[in-house]
Each structure stands twice: as C-alpha cells, then as structure tokens.
N, C-alpha and C positions, 0 to 999 in steps of 0.2 A: 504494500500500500504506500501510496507517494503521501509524504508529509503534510499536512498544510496547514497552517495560522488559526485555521475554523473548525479543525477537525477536533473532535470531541479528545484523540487517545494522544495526539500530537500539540506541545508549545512551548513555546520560548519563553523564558523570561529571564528578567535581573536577577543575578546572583545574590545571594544574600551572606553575612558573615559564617550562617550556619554549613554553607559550600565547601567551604575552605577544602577539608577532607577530597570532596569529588573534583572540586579545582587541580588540587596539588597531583591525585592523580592521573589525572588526564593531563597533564602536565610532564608527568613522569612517562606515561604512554607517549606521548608523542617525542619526548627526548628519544625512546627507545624507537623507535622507529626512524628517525634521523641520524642513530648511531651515535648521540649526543651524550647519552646517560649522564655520563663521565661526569657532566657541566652542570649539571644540576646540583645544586645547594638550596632550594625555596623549601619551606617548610609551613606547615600550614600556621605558626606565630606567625612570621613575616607576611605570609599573604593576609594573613586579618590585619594586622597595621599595614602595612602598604596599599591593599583593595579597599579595606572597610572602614581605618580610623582616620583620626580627623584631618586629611589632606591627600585624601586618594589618589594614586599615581596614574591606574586604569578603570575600566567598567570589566563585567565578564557578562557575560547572555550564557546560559544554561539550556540545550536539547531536550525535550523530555516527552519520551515514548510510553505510552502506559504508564507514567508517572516516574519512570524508569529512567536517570539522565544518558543521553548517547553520546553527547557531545559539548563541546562550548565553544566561545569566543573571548577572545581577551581581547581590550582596545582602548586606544585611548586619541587622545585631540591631538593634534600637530598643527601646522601655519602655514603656508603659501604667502611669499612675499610675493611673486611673482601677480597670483590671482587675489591675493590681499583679503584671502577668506581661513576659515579653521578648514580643517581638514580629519579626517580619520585614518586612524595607522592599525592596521589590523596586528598584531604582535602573533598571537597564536589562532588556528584555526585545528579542530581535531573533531573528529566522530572518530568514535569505538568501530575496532576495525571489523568486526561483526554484522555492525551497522549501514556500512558504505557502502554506496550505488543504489538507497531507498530514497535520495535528495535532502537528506539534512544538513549535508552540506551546504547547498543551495539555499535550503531554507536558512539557515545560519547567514551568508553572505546579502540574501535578500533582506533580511532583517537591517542588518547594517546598512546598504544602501537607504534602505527607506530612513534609518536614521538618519545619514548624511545630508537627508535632501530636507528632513523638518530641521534638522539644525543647519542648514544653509550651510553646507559643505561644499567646498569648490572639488575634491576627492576624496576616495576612498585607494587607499594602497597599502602594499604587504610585499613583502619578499617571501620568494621559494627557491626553495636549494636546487640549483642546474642540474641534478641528476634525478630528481624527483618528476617525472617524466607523465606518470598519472595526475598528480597534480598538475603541470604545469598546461598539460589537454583539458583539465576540467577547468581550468580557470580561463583559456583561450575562449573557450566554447559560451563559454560566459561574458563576453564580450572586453576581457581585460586584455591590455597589452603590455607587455615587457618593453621593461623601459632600460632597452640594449645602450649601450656607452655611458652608463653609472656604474660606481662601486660602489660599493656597500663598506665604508672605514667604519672602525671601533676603537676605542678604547678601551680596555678594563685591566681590572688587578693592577701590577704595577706601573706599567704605562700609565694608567691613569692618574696613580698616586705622586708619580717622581714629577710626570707634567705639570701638574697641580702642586707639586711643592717650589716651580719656577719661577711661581704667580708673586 
C-alpha cells in the first residue's frame, strides 16, 4: 500500500523529546548503511538538548506505519544570499530498510517541500554519497538535481579546534 498524508494507518509528524530513542537509532541504521558506524558519537542526552532544549539546532518529522515509526527526517534552516531567502538543509533522510520502495521516502521528502514552500523557502537541498546509486535515481526521479562543480568542505575535531584557536 503506497503511503499517504490521509490514510488512516500512515503519518508524519514532529518528533517529540520522547523520540530520542527511535531518533538515535535510525541514526545508527543509517550510519550502518553508509559504512559510517565508526563516526557516530550522538546519544540520545545530546539529541534531547541539541533537538529539544532550549535552542534547537534541527527539527526531525517521524514515518509512522501502523503507529509503527519507519522512518524520519532531520533538518534544519540555512540562507541563500544569492536568493536572499531561508532555505532547508535536509541533514538525514532514512526509512527502515524493510520499508523501502512503499514511498515513505517520498512521502518524507514531500512533507519537507511542502514545508519549504509555507515557510517561503527559496530550497530545499541535501547531499548523497556518489556511490549510493539507488538513492541518487530516487532523488533524480524526483525532480532534484546534483549540483556537479561543489564540494562538500568540513571541518571537525581538531581542525576545527586549532583553526578556532587562531581567532
């Protein structure tokens, strides 16, 4: 059965502090499927002050099947100078692999458009890893396009710290 907004056994909502648990892992699932594991340090304290206390860093939207969560979204605001609007940065996208190819992905991603467009979003955008190849046909098909001649720079750990101590 394809998902949808009205359907009695299928819907989205805001996550709440009480998530954390189902946050953290489907967080951990999707590292594991990235071959990321490794990088993973969040723990469900951290996600309740950084998600839910008093200066939220992102939002999360929770899947739920049969009352059952399949999936979520994490995301949060970014800026366009260029278009001089807010923008949405999709950070993690994941359905239970179980799950996939019923459209909760979609429905997930639709959700978020629709939000971008009440909050007057000039975009919505997200990185995916170049070898993740089923994603990156589900996202085309969806009308996204890869935004070829960017890279993706980071900072963290101690690059970040020694930069930050030159201030």
């Amino acid at each position: 059965m394809q998902p949808s907004s009205e359907h009695s056994d299928f819907k989205i909502r805001q996550a709440t502090e009480l998530d954390c648990a189902t946050i953290l892992r489907f967080i951990t699932q999707l590292a594991e499927y990235e071959k990321l594991a490794h990088e993973v340090v969040a723990d469900e304290k951290k996600l309740a002050a950084t998600l839910f206390g008093d200066n939220p860093s992102a939002e999360v939207v929770i899947a739920e099947y049969d009352t059952k969560p399949v999936g979520f979204a994490l995301y949060f605001t970014n800026y366009s100078t260029f278009l001089a609007q807010p923008g949405i940065y999709l950070e993690d996208l994941f359905v239970d692999i179980t799950m996939r190819g019923k459209g909760f992905g979609k429905a997930l991603l639709t959700h978020l458009a629709k939000l971008a467009v009440e909050r007057n979003c000039g975009r919505l955008e997200w990185s995916v890893l170049d070898w993740n190849q089923p994603a990156i046909d589900f996202y085309r098909a969806l009308g996204a396009e890869p935004m070829d001649g960017w890279t993706v720079n980071r900072l963290t750990g101690a690059a970040l710290t020694n930069l930050a101590a030159t201030a």
